[in-house]
VEXBABA-885289 format. One record per residue (C-alpha): residue in one letter; x, y, z. Coordinates in steps of 0.5 Angstrom, whole numbers, plus 500, padded with zeros to 3 digits. Layout:
<vexlums>
VEXLUM  code   xx   yy   zz
VEXLUM     a    X    Y    Z
...
</vexlums>
This chain:
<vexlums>
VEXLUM  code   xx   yy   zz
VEXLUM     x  580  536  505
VEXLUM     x  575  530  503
VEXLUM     x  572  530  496
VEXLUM     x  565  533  494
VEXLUM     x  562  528  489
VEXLUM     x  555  530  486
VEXLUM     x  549  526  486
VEXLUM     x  549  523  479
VEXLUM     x  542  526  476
VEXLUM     x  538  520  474
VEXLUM     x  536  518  466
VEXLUM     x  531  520  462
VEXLUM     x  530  513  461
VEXLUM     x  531  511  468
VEXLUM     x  526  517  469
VEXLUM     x  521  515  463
VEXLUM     x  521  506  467
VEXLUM     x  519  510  473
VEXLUM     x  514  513  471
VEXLUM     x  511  507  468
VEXLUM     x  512  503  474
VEXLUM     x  509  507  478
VEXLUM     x  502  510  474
VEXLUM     x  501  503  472
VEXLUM     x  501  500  479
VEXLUM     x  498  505  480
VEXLUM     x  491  503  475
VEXLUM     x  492  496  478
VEXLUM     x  491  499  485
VEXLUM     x  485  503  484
VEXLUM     x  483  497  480
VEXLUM     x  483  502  473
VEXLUM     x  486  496  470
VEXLUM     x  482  490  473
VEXLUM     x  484  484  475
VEXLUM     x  484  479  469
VEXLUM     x  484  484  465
VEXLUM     x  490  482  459
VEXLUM     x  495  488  459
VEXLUM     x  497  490  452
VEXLUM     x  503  492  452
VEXLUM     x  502  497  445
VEXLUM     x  495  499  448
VEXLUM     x  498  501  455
VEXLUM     x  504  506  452
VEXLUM     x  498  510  448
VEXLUM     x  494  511  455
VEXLUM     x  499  513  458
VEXLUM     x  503  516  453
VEXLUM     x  510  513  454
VEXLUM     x  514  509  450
VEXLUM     x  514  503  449
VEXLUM     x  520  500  452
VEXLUM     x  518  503  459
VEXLUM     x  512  500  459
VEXLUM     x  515  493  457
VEXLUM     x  520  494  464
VEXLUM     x  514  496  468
VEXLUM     x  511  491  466
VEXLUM     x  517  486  469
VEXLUM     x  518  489  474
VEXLUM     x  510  489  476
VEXLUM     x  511  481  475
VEXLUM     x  516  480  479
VEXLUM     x  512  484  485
VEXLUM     x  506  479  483
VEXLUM     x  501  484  480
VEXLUM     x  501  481  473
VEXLUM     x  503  475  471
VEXLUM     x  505  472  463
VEXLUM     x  500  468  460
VEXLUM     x  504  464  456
VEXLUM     x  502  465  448
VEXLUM     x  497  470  451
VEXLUM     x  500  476  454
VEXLUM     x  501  479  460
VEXLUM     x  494  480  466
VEXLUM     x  492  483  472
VEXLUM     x  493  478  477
VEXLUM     x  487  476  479
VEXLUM     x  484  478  488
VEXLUM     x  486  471  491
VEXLUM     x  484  471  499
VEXLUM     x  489  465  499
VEXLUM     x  494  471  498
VEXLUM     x  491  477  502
VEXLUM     x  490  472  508
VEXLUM     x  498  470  507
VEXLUM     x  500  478  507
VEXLUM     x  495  479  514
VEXLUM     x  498  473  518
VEXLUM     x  506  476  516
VEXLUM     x  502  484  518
VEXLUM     x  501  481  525
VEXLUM     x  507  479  526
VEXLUM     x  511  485  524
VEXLUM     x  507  490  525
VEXLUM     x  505  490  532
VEXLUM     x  514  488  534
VEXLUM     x  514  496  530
VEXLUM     x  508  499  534
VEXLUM     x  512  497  540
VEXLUM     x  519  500  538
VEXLUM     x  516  505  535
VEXLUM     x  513  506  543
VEXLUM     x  520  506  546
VEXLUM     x  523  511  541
VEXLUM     x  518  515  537
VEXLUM     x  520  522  537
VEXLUM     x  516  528  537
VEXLUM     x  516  529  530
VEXLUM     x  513  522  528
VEXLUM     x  508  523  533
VEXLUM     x  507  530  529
VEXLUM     x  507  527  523
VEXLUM     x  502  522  525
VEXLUM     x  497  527  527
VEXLUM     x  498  530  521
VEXLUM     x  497  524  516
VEXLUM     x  490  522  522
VEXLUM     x  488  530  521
VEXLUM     x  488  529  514
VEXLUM     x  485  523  513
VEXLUM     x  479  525  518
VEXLUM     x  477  530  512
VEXLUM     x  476  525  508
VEXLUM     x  470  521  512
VEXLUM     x  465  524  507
VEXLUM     x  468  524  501
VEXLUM     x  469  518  496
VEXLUM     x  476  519  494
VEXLUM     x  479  512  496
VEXLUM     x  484  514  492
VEXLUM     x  486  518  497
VEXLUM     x  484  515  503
VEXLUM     x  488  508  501
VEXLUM     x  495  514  500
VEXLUM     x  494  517  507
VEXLUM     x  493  509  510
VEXLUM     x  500  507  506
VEXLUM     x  503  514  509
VEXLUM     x  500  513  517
VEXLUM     x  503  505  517
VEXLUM     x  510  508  513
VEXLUM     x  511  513  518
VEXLUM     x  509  508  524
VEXLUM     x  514  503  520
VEXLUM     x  520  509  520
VEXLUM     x  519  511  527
VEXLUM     x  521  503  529
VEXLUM     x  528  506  527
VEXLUM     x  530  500  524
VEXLUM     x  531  500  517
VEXLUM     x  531  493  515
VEXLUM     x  524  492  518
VEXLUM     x  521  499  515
VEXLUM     x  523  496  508
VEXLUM     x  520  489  509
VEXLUM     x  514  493  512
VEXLUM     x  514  498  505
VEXLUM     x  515  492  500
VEXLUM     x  509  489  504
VEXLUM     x  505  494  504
VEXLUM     x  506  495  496
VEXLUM     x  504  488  496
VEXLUM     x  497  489  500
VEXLUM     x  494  497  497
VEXLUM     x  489  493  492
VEXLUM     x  488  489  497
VEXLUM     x  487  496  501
VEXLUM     x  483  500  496
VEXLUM     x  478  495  495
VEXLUM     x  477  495  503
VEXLUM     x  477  502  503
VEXLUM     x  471  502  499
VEXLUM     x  466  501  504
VEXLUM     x  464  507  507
VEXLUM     x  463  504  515
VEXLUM     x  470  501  514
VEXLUM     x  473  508  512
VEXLUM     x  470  510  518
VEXLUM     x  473  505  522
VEXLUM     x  479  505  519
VEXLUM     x  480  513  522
VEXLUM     x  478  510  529
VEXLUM     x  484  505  529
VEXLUM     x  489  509  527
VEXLUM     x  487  514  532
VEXLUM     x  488  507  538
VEXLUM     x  494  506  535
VEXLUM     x  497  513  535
VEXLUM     x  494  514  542
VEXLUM     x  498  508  545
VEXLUM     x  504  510  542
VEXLUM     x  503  517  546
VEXLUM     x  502  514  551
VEXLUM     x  509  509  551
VEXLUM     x  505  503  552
VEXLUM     x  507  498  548
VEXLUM     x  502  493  550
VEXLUM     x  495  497  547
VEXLUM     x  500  499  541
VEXLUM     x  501  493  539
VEXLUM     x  493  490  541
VEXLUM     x  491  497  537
VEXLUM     x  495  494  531
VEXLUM     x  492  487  532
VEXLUM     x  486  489  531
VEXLUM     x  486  493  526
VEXLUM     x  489  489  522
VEXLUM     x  483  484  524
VEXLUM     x  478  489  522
VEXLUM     x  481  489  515
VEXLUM     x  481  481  515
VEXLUM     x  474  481  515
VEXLUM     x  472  487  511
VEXLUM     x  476  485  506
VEXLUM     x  473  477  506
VEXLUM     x  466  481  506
VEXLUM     x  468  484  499
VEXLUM     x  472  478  496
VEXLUM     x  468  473  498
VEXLUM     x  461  477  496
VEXLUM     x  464  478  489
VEXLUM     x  466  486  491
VEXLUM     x  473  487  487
VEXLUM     x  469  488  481
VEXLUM     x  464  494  483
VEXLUM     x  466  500  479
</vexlums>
């Protein structure tokens, strides 16, 4: 008989960097901590009352994943919004995702379709509130539904990573009602298309939505937009 082997539980301390990982990223993203900001190490763990060492492998990590940066003899900052960076990020989107639209067409199953109905429904009651927060979670969780349903496991993790690296980017996006709206309308196409099983209109879908994204969000940086409260 094969042996059964519990899953390991994870360590409190293991469990504590997470936890600071994921809330410090998370004030980057909603821009609670402001690009430029420095990040006091001392500061940041009394905020989120969190050790201090955590915090410290948060940071890290962070900084591996190009949202702070050290300042040597200064400390850590909040990378600032560069348009060279957000540009870059949308001309790898295009390539990868509108190939995940198209796998996703040929083997999409009922309960993807399902679930990104559910997430499209969801996001449609939250036209007319201002909760960006929100809106920027239930984008993430259409694109990474979309990404799960190409069933290929090595793009889904390239689209995640990239899709980590492009939420600022999205939240300060999402910020603009009339885009927020778009937003909704577009993802609408792309799951239309996906419904349909054309490959051709899935991957136009996710061609231009990635295009409106470009030009909001060239709007916001170049106008000065990432620094409105």
């Amino acid at each position: 008989m094969p042996v059964k082997t519990k899953r390991r539980a994870r360590s409190p301390v293991a469990a504590l960097h997470s936890q600071a990982y994921e809330r410090i990223k998370h004030e980057i993203t909603t821009l609670r901590f402001r690009p430029g900001e420095y990040l006091n190490e001392a500061q940041v763990s009394k905020l989120l009352r969190i050790g201090r060492t955590p915090v410290h492998q948060a940071l890290n990590r962070l900084m591996l994943e190009g949202m702070v940066e050290v300042i040597p003899r200064k400390g850590v900052i909040v990378k600032a919004v560069s348009l060279n960076d957000v540009l870059e990020m949308i001309e790898v989107r295009i390539i990868n995702e509108t190939y995940c639209a198209r796998l996703a067409v040929a083997r999409a199953d009922e309960n993807d379709i399902a679930e990104l109905t559910r997430i499209l429904d969801e996001s449609e009651k939250t036209v007319t509130t201002s909760d960006t927060a929100r809106q920027m979670t239930l984008d993430r969780d259409f694109h990474s539904t979309l990404s799960r349903a190409a069933r290929n496991a090595v793009l889904a993790e390239c689209m995640r990573t990239l899709h980590d690296r492009s939420l600022r980017f999205w939240f300060i996006s999402l910020r603009d009602p009339a885009h927020h709206v778009a937003v909704k309308e577009e993802h609408r196409a792309i799951l239309n298309a996906i419904k349909a099983r054309d490959p051709d209109a899935a991957s136009d879908a996710v061609r231009n939505h990635i295009d409106s994204f470009r030009r909001n969000i060239m709007r916001n940086i170049l106008g000065g937009g990432q620094d409105t409260p």
